[in-house]
C-alpha positions as CSV (number, residue, x, y, z in Angstrom):
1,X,99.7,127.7,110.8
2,X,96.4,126.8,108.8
3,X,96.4,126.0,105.3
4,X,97.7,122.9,103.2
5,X,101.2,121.3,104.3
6,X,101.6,118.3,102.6
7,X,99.8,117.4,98.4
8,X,99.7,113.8,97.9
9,X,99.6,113.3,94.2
10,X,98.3,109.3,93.8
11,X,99.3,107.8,90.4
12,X,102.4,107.9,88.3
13,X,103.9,110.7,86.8
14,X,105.4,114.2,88.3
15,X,103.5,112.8,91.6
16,X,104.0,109.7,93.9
17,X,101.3,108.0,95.8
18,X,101.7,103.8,94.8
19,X,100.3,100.3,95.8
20,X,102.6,98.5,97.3
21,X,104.1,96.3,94.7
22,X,103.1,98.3,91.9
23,X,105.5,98.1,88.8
24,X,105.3,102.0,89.0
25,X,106.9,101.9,92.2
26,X,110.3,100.3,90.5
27,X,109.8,103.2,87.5
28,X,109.4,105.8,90.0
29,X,112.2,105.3,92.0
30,X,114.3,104.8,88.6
31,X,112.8,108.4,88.1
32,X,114.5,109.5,91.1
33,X,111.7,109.5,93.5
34,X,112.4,107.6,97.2
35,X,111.0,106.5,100.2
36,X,113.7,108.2,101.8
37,X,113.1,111.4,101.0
38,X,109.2,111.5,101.3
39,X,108.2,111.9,97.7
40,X,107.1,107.9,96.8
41,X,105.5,106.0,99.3
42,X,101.9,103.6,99.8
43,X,98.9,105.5,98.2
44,X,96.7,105.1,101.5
45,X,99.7,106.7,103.6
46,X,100.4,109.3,101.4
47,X,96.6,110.1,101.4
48,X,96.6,110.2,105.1
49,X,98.9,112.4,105.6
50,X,97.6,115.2,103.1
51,X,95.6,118.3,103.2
52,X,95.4,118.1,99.5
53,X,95.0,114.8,97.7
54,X,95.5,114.9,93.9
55,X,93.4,111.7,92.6
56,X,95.2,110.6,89.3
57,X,95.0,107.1,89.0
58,X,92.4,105.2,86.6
59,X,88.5,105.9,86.5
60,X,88.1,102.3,87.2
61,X,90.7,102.8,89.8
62,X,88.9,105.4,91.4
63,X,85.5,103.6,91.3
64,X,87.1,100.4,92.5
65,X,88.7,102.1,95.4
66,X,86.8,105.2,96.3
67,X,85.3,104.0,99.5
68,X,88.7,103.3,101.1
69,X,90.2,106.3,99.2
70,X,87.8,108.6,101.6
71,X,88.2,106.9,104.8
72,X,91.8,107.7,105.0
73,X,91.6,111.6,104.0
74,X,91.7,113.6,106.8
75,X,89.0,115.7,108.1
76,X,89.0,118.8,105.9
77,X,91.1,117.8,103.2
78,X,90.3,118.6,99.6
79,X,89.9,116.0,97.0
80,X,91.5,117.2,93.3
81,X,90.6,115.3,90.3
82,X,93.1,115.5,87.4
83,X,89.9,115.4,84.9
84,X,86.4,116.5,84.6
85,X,85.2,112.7,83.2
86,X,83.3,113.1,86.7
87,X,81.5,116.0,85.5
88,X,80.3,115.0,82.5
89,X,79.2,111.9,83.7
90,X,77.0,113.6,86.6
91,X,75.9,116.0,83.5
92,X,74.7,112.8,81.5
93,X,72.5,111.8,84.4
94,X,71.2,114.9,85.3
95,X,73.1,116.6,87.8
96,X,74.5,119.9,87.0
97,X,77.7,120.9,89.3
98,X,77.8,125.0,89.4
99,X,81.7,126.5,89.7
């Protein structure tokens, strides 16, 4: 079966994609998510293993980590952003996305 399997939602919130030793990983847990049951787990795993991969962390999270971010999606995949800061940045330089 084609399609989308697995979302990997990286940030904190209804989602759970973590560093390792992130704080949000002991508030996440406490929110009922778990290793265990496959809804926390390491941010570069969880990306690996999607078809869809919501990016909600930081703008200077993204920017910072973007490059490693890409090289573990899997061919295919889709990248969501939670916000269109992207867009209006590309607009303020010039660049006009159509959709």
């Amino acid at each position: 079966m084609q399609g989308i399997k697995q979302i990997g939602v990286i940030g904190w919130g209804s989602q759970i994609g973590l560093r390792k030793g992130s704080t949000s990983f002991a508030e996440a847990r406490a929110a009922g998510f778990s290793e265990e049951n496959g809804t926390l787990g390491d941010i570069y795993d969880t990306i690996s293993g999607s078809d869809l991969v919501m990016l909600l962390i930081s703008d200077s999270g993204q920017a910072d980590n973007h490059e490693k971010i890409f090289s573990h999606m899997k061919p295919n995949s889709i990248l969501g952003l939670s916000h269109g800061f992207l867009l209006v940045h590309l607009k303020s330089i010039g660049l006009h996305i159509n959709g």
